[in-house]
ZADO-1210 file (C-alpha; in nm, 4 decimals, padded with zeros to 6 digits):
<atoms>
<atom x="07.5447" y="09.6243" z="08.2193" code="UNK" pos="1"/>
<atom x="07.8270" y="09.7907" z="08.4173" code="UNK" pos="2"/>
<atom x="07.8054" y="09.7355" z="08.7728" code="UNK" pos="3"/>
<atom x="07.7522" y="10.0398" z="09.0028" code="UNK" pos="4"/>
<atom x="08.0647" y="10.2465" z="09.1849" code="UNK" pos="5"/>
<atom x="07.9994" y="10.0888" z="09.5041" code="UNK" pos="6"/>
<atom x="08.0468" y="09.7803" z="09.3509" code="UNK" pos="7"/>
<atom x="08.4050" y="09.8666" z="09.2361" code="UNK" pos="8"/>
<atom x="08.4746" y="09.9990" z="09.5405" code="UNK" pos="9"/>
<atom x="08.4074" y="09.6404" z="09.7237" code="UNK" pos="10"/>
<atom x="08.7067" y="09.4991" z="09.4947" code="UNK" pos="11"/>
<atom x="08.9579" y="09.7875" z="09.6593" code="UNK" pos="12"/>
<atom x="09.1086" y="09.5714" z="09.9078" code="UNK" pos="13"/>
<atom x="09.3349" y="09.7042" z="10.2154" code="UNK" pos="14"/>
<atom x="09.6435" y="09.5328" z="09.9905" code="UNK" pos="15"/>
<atom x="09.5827" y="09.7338" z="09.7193" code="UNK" pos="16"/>
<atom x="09.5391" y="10.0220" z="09.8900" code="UNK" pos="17"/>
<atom x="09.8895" y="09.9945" z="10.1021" code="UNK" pos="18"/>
<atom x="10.0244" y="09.9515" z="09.7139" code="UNK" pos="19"/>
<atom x="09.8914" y="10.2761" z="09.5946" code="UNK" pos="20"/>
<atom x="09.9969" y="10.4129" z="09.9517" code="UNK" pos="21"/>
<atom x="10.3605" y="10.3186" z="09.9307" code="UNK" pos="22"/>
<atom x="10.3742" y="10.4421" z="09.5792" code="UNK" pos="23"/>
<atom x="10.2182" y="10.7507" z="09.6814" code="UNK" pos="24"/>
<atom x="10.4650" y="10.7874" z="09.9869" code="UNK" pos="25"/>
<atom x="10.7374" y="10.7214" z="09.7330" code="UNK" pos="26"/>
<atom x="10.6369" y="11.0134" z="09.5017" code="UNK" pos="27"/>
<atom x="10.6134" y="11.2256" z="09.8232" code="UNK" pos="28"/>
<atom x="10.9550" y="11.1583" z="09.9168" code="UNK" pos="29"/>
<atom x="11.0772" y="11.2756" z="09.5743" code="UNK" pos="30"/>
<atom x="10.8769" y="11.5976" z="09.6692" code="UNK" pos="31"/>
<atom x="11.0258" y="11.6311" z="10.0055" code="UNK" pos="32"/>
<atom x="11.3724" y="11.6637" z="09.7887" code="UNK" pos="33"/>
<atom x="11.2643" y="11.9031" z="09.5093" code="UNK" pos="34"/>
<atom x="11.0772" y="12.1629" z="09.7122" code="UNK" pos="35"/>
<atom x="11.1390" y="12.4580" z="09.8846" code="UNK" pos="36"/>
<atom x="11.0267" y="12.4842" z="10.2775" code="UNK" pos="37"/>
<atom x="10.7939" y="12.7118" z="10.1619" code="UNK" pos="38"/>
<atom x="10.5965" y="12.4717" z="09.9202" code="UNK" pos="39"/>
<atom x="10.6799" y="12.1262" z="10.0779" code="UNK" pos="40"/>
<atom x="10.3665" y="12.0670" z="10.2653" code="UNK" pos="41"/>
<atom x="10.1141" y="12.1648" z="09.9937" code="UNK" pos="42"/>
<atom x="10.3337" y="11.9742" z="09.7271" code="UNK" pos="43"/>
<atom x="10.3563" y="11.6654" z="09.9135" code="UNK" pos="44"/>
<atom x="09.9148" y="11.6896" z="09.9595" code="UNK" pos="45"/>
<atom x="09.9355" y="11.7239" z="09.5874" code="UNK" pos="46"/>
<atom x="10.1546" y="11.4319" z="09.5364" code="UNK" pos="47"/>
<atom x="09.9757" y="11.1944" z="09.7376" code="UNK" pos="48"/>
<atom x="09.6419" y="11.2770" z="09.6400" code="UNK" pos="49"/>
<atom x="09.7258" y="11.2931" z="09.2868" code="UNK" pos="50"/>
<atom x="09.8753" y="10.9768" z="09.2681" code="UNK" pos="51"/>
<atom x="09.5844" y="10.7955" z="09.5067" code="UNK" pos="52"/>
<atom x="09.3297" y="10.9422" z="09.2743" code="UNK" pos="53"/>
<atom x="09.5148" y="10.8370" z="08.9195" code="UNK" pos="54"/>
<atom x="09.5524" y="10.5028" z="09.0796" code="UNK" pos="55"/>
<atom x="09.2202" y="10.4590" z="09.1939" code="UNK" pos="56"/>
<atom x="09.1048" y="10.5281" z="08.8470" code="UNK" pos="57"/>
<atom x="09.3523" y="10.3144" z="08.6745" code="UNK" pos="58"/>
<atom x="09.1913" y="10.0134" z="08.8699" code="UNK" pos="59"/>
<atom x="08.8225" y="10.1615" z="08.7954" code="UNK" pos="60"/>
<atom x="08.8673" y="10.1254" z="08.4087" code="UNK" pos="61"/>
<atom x="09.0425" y="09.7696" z="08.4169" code="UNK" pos="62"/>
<atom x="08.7333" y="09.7054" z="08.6242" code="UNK" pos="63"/>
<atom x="08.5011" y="09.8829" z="08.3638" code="UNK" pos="64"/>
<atom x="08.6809" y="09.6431" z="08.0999" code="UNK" pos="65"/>
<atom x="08.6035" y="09.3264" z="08.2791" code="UNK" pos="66"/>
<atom x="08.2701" y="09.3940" z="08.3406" code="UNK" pos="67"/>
<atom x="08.2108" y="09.4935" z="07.8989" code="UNK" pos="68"/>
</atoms>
């Protein structure tokens, strides 16, 4: 049986969050240089909260694997 969400969400440790941070603050820096002043805020949101979220569900499926 696959363990519940909250379970998955015990293995997220502050480490591996600063990772996906500092990749996300990466990708937001490349933002910073390809937008306009008109779009940089909402592009760098976008940026950072895509990349958390792909991230975050990278980790969830290699943790669905293990648990198969």
């Amino acid at each position: 049986m696959i363990g519940k969400f909250d379970d998955f969400l015990k293995t997220v440790t502050p480490e591996v969050l600063e990772q996906i941070l500092n990749d996300a603050n990466l990708k937001a820096a490349q933002a910073r240089e390809d937008s306009s002043r008109l779009t940089l805020w909402g592009n760098q949101v976008g940026v950072v909260s895509f990349t958390f979220s792909l991230e975050l569900l990278r980790l969830y499926h290699k943790w669905i694997e293990q648990q198969l």
